[in-house]
N, C-alpha and C positions, 0 to 999 in steps of 0.2 A: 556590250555592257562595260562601264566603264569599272576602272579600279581602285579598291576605296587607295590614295594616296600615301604612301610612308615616305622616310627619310632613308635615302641610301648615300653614303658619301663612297663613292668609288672614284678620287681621285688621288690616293695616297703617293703615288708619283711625286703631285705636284707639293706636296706638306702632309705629315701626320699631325695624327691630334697626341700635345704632347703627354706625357702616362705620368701617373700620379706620383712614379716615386721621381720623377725628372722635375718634376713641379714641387714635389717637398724638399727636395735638392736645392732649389735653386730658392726658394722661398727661407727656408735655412741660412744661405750665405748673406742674402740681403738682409736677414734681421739679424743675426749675430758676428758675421765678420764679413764686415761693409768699408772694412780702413781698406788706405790703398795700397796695395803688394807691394810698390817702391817704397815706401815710408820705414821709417826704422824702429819705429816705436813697436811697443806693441799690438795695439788693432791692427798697424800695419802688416807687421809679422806673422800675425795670425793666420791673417788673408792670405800672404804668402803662401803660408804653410797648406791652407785650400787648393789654391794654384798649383800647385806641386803636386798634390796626391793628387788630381784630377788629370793630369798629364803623363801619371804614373799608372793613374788607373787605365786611361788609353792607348797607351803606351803598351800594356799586358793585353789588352784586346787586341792588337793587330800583332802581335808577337815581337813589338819592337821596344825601343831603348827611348828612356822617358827625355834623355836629351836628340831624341832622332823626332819631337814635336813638336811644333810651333802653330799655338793657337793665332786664326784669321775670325774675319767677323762673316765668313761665307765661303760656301764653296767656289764663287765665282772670285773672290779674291786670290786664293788658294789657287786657283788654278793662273792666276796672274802674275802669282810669285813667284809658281815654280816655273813656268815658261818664258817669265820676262828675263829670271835671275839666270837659266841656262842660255837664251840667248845670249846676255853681255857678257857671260862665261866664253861662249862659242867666238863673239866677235874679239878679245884679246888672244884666241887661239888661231883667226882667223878663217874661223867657219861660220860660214853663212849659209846653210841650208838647214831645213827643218823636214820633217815630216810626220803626216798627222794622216787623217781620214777625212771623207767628204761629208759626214752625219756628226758631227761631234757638238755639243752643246755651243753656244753664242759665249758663250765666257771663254773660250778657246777659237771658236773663229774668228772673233773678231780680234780677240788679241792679234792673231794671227797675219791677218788682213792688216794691221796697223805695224806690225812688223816687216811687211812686203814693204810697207810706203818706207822704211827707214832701210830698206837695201836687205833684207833677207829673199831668199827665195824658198816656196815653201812647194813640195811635194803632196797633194790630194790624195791619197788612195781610196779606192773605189772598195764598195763596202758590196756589192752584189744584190741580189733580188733577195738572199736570205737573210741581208743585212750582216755580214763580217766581211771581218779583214781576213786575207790571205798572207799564211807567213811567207811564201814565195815571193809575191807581191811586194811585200816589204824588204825582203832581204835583196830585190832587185833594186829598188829604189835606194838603198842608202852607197852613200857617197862618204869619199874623204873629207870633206869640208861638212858631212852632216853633225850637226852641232846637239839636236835634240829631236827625240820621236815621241809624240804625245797623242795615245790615245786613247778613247774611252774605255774605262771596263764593260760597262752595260750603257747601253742607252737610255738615256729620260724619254725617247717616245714610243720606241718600238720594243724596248726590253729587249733587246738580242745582249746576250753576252761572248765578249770577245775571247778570244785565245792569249790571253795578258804572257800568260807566262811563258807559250814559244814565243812571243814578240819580241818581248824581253830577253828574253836568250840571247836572240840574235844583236840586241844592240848589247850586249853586255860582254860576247864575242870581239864583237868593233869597238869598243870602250867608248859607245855614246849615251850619252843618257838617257833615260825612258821616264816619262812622267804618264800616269792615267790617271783622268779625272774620275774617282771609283766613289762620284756623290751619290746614283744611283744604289751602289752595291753596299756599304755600307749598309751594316746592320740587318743587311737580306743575305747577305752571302759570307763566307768566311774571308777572310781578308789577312794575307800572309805575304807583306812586303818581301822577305827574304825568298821563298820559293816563289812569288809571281814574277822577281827578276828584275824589281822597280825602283829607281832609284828616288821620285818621290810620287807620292798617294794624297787625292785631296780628299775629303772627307767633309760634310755638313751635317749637323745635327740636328735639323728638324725635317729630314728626311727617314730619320730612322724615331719619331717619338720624344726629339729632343725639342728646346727652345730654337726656333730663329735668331739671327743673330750672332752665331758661333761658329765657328769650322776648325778644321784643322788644317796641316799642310805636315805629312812624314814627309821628312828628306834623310834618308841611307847615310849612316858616319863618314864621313872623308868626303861626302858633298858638299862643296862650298853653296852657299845660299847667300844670296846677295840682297839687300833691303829694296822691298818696294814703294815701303815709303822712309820718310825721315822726322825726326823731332824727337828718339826719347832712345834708352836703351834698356827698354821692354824685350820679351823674348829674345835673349840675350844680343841684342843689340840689333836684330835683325826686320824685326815688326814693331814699331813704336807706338804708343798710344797706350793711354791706362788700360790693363788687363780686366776682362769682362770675366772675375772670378767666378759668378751665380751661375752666368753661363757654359764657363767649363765644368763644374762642377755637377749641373744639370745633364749636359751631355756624357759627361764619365757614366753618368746616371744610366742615361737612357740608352747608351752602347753596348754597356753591362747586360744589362735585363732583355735587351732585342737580339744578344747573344744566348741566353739564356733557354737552353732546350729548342735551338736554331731549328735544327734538321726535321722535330716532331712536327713544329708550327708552317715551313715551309710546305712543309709534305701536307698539309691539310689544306692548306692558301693552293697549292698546284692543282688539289684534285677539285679545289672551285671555280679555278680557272680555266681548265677540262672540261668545265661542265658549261662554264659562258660559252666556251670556243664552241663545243658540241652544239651548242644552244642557237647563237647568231648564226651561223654558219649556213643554217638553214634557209634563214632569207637568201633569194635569191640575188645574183651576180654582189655576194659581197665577197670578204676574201680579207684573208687571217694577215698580217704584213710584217713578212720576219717569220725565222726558224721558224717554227713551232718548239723546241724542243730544248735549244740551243737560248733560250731565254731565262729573266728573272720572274720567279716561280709566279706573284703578283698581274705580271703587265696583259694587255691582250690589244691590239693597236689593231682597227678593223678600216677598211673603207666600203661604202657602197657607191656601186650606180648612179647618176641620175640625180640625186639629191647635194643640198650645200650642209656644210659640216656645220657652219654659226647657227643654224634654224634648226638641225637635231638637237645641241647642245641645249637652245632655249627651249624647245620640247620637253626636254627631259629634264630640266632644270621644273617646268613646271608640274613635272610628274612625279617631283620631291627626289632625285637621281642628278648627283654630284658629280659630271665626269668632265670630260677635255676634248681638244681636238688633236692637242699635243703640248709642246712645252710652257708652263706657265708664262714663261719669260719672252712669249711672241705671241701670246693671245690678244695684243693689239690689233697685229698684221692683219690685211686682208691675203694677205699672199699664199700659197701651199706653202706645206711645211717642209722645208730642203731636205731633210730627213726622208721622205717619201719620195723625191724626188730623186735623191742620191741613190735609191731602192732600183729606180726605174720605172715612177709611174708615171703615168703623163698628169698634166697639170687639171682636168675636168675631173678622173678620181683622187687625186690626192687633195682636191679640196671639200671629196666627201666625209674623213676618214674622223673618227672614235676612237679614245684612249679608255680605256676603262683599267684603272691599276685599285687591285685589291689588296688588304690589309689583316691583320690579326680581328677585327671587332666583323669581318665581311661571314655574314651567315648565307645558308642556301637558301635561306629564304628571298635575301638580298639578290643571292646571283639569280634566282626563275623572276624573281620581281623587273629586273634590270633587260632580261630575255625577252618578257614577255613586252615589256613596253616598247625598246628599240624595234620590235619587229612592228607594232602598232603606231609609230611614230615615222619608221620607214616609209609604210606603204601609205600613211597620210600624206607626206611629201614628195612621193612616186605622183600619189594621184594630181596634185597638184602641179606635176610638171610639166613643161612642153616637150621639155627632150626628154624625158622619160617615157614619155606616149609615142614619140616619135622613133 
């Protein structure tokens, strides 16, 4: 018997839906201080004065100092600046090594990748079947000439969260810099630059209920930061281009509020996510990918058997269920997702695999609704198979 259809959006990973006080925020600056922050007039000044408390307000949410932030228009930016600016830091001190992890978001590989070709040598560390990093591991791999270690807080596809703060330690021992792309964590987790040992933190706001189009980049006082790009002497002179006030000011917003009684909301999102894990599991030859435990409260990253992850995804897209295969930013690819790969799986499951990341609006209705159909959607694509019969 079929099921009458609903709407489930279980891809909060990839974008929340942004919350009404982040939209009155931002709806606010664009009708009444719309001048622009460099101008010296008044509208302009005002705007200013926007800018400022937005920076201040984010500033007190991560426990840092409102000139230790520098609004980007993304987390991938952000993570461009702070890797690009420690490299050319590393090459006048004449270090050329890096090191990173094998799972890390494409805003960070490929930088990466494009800093091999200009003479860096970068260090992979291996993330394991649980999906983390080992501080041993790390502490082996750093070298004299290691210039920058950049690694993820949480993952965008498997949700494991890392050990930030031994990592950190140990480059902080070595006086190398540590940057983590914590776009994931933000707003799901507590985020305490000082005790995770970071010298800089990226952050995006429409991962946490904020507008697209906004991020940030904390860089630790006595960090020098070097521009990525050029034209203007915006965020003091470091990130050029007129300042997207509506949008900082939107994401002050929505930082705020998705900090707001953290630990209650978590703790009810984890025991939904227990109850999906509980749920799929049950289908046969699937398998949970990453800690169990060791993750952000939200995520649940599944593969099966036998079937292709593109044809679940439109399944259940028709079944009115919003989910992924993995990172927005490669649902082009035909390819697995390197993430799963870097895990250990071979390339026939990792091109079966299910992201389902849940949110503050995800009810249990949602999550048996979402159970009940992957497992019906499964075994239609089982039956369908040859190497599944086989």
């Amino acid at each position: 018997m079929e099921n009458s259809i609903r709407s489930v959006y279980a891809d909060n990973a990839a974008t929340t839906r942004p919350s009404e006080r982040a939209l009155t925020a931002f709806l606010e600056i664009q009708r009444e201080y719309w001048g622009n922050p460099s101008s010296l007039y008044s509208a302009g000044q005002y705007a200013e004065e926007k800018l400022s408390e937005a920076r201040r307000r984010i500033a007190v949410c991560l426990g840092a100092q409102a000139e230790e932030i520098y609004f980007t228009s993304c987390g991938t930016e952000s993570d461009n600046h702070a890797i690009r600016s420690a490299a050319a830091l590393g090459i006048k001190k004449g270090k050329h090594h890096i090191v990173s992890s094998a799972f890390e978001h494409h805003a960070v590989l490929h930088t990466l990748q494009q800093l091999e070709k200009e003479g860096f040598e970068v260090t992979y560390l291996p993330v394991h079947e649980d999906g983390l990093v080992r501080e041993e591991e790390l502490a082996a791999a750093l070298r004299e000439d290691t210039a920058l270690v950049t690694i993820m807080f949480a993952n965008n596809e498997i949700g494991t969260v890392q050990p930030i703060a031994g990592l950190g330690r140990l480059c902080r021992e070595r006086g190398i810099l540590f940057h983590t792309d914590a776009v994931q964590a933000a707003g799901h987790c507590r985020l305490d630059p000082a005790a995770l040992n970071v010298d800089m933190l990226s952050i995006s706001a429409h991962k946490f209920h904020g507008p697209k189009g906004i991020g940030a980049l904390y860089v630790r006082r006595g960090v020098p930061l070097l521009p990525l790009l050029y034209g203007g002497a915006q965020e003091r002179g470091r990130r050029p281009g007129t300042e997207n006030v509506a949008g900082a000011a939107a994401m002050a917003a929505a930082l705020e509020e998705s900090l707001e009684g953290l630990e209650e909301k978590q703790a009810r999102i984890l025991a939904l996510r227990e109850r999906l894990i509980d749920g799929i599991l049950t289908i046969e030859k699937s398998r949970l990918n990453g800690d169990r435990s060791r993750r952000l409260a939200g995520n649940a990253n599944f593969c099966f058997e036998g079937i292709e992850g593109e044809s679940l995804l439109l399944l259940l897209d028709d079944r009115g269920i919003s989910a992924s295969s993995g990172s927005a930013c490669t649902s082009g690819s035909l390819d697995p997702s390197h993430v799963l790969l870097a895990i250990g799986l071979p390339h026939e499951i990792a091109h079966g695999s299910l992201r389902i990341s849940l949110g503050e609006e995800t009810t249990q209705e949602d999550v048996d609704y979402i159970v009940e159909n992957v497992k019906e959607v499964v075994q239609y694509l089982r039956n369908m198979s040859p190497i599944w019969k086989r």
